[in-house]
Wavefront OBJ file of the C-alpha trace (Angstrom):
o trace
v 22.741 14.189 29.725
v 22.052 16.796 27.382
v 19.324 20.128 27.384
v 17.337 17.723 25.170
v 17.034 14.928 27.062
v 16.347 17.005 30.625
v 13.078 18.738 28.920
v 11.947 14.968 27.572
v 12.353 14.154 31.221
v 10.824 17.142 32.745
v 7.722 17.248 30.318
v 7.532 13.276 30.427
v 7.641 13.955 34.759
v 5.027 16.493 34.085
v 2.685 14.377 32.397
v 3.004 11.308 34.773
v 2.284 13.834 37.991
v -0.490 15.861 36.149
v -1.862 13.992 33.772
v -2.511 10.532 34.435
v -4.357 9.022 36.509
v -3.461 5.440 36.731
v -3.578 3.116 39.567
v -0.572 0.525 38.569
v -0.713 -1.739 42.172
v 2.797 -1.053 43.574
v 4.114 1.610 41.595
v 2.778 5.423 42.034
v 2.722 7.322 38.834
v 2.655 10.022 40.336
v 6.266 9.422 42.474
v 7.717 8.692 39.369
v 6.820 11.820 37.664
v 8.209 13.939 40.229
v 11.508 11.622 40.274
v 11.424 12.289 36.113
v 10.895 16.185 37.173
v 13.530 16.346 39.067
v 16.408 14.416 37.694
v 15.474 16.015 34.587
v 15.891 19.645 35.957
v 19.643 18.635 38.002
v 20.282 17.570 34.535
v 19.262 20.868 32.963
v 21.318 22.666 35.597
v 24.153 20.684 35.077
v 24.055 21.381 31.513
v 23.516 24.783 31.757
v 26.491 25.326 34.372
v 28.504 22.872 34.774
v 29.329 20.905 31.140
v 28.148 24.762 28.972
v 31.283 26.081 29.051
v 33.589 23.072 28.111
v 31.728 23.152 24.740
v 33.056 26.098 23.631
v 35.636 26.109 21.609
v 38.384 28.751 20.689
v 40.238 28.117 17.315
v 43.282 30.720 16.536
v 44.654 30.791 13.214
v 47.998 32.717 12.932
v 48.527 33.432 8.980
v 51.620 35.355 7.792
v 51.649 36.892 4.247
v 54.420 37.769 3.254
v 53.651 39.367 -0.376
v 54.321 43.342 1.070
v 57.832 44.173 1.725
v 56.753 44.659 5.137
v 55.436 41.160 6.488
v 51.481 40.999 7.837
v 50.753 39.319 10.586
v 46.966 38.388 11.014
v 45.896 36.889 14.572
v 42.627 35.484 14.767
v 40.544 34.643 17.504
v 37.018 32.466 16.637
v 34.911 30.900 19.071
v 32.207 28.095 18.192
l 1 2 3 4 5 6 7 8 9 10 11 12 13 14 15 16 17 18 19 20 21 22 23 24 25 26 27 28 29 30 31 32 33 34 35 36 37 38 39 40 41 42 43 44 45 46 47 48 49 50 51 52 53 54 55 56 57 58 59 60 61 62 63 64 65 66 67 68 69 70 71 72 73 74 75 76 77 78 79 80
């Protein structure tokens, strides 16, 4: 689950809780907003935290020119 999908959940929570006003028989609309709420925010913190850094991702390109006398060595570190 991604950032995206936590807010939908959190602002879709947020209108079932606070918003409507529905009496569905069995089901609480209410209940279920707060269960959207809060999945949708251990989602965002698990986004956040937990799966954030694994989506970085270094690239290093060693290039060696070799057009001076004295050979250049160019390290370069990139993260995206």
């Amino acid at each position: 689950m991604g950032i995206g999908v936590s807010i939908f959940l959190i602002a879709v929570g947020a209108i079932f809780t606070f918003a409507l006003h529905a009496d569905l028989g069995a089901i609480d609309i209410s209940t279920v907003g707060i269960i959207l709420m809060a999945v949708g925010a251990f989602g965002l913190l698990l986004a956040l935290t937990a799966f954030g850094p694994w989506r970085r991702t270094t690239v290093v390109d060693d290039r060696v020119y070799a057009q001076d006398p004295i050979e250049h060595h160019e390290h370069v570190h990139r993260t995206i």
